[in-house]
C-alpha positions as CSV (number, residue, x, y, z in Angstrom):
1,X,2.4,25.0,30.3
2,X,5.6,23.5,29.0
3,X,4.6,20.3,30.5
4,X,1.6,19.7,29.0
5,X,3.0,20.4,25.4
6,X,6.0,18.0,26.1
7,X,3.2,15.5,26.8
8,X,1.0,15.9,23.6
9,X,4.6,15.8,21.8
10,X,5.2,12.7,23.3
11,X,1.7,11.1,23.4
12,X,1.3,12.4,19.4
13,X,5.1,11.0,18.8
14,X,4.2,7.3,20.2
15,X,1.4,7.1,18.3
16,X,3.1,8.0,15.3
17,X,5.6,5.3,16.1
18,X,2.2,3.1,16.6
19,X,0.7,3.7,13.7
20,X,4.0,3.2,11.5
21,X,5.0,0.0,13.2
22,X,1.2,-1.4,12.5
23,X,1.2,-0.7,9.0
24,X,4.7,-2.4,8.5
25,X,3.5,-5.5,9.9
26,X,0.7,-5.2,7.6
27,X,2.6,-5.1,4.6
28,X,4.9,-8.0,5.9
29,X,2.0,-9.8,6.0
30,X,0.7,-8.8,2.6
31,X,3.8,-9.4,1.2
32,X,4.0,-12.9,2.4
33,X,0.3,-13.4,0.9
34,X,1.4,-12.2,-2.5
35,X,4.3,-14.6,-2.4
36,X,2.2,-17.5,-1.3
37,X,-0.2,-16.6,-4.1
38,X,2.8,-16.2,-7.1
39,X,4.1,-20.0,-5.9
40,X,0.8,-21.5,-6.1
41,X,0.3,-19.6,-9.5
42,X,3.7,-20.7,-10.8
43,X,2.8,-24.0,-9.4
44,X,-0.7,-24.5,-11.8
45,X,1.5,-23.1,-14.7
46,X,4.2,-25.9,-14.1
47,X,1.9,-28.2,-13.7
48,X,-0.3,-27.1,-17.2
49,X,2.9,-27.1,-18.8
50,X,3.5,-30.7,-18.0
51,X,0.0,-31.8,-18.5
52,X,0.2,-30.7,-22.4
53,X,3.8,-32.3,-23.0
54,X,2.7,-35.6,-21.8
């Protein structure tokens, strides 16, 4: 009986660790899209900026 609730422990615990790890990368990459988007933002404000003082 032990045995089989080491396994669930185990089984429940790696997908726990699955789960976590996944949804890290996700925000990585959502992070990286969010930085992307403020440069290219920042970018058409820079460039608006030197459109009006020319």
């Amino acid at each position: 009986m032990k045995n089989y609730i080491l396994v669930g422990v185990g089984v429940l615990t790696a997908i726990t660790i699955g789960i976590a790890s996944f949804l890290l990368v996700q925000q990585h990459a959502l992070n990286q899209k969010m930085e992307e988007a403020t440069r290219a933002s920042s970018r058409q404000v820079a460039a608006s900026a030197r459109k009006r003082l020319t």
